[in-house]
N, C-alpha and C positions, 0 to 999 in steps of 0.2 A: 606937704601941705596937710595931709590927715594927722600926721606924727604932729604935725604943730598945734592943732585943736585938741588932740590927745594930751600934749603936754600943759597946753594953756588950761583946758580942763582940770588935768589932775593939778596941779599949783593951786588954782580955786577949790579945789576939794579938799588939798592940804590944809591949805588957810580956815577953812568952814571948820573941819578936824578939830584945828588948834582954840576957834575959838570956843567951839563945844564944849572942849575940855576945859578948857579957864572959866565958864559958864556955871561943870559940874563943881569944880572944886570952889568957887564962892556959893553956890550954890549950898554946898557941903560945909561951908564956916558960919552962912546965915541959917543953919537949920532949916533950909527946904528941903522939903520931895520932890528928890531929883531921880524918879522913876522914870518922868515922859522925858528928859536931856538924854537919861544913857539911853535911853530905846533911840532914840533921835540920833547920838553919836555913834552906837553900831550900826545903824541903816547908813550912815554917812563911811562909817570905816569898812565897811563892804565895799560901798560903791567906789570908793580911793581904791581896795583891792583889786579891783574890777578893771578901775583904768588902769592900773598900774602894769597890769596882766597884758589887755589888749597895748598899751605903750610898748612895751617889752616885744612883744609878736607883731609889731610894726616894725620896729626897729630890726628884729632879727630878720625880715623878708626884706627891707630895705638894704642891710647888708647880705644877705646873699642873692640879689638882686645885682650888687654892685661889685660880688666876687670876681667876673669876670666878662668878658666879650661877650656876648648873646645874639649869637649869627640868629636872624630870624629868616626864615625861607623866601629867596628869593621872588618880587608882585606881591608882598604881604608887608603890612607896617600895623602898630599898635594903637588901637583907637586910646582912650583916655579912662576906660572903663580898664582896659589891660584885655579887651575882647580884639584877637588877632582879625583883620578884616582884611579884604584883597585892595591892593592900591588899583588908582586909578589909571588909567592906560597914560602913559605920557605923550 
């Protein structure tokens, strides 16, 4: 679920990226100052790096998450936060 707002995030950060740069370079054929677009497109190409980073370390805890069986101690089950809690008496 996180990994999917991560991804859907970063795709709209890609997309924002590309039009930035289509932006500088007409920008750059009509002779504007196109100082406040690049300040604008590195604030935006940071924050793509950023997801990209946290995407990446989602994914790699999600796969070693899913390397293998994870005996969890017997009267203990996984709350939703990943905080191990005691189950309830059955």
């Amino acid at each position: 679920m996180e990994r999917d707002k991560l991804r859907r995030a970063y795709e709209q950060l890609k997309e924002h990226l590309e039009l930035l740069r289509r932006r500088i370079y007409v920008a750059k054929a009509e002779r504007i100052d196109v100082r406040q677009l690049e300040l604008e497109f590195a604030a935006k190409k940071a924050e793509l790096e950023k997801l990209a980073k946290e995407l990446d370390d989602v994914a790699d805890a999600d796969a070693a998450s899913s390397d293998g069986p994870q005996g969890d101690a017997p009267g203990t089950r996984q709350s939703r936060r990943g905080v191990v809690t005691s189950a309830p008496p059955a």
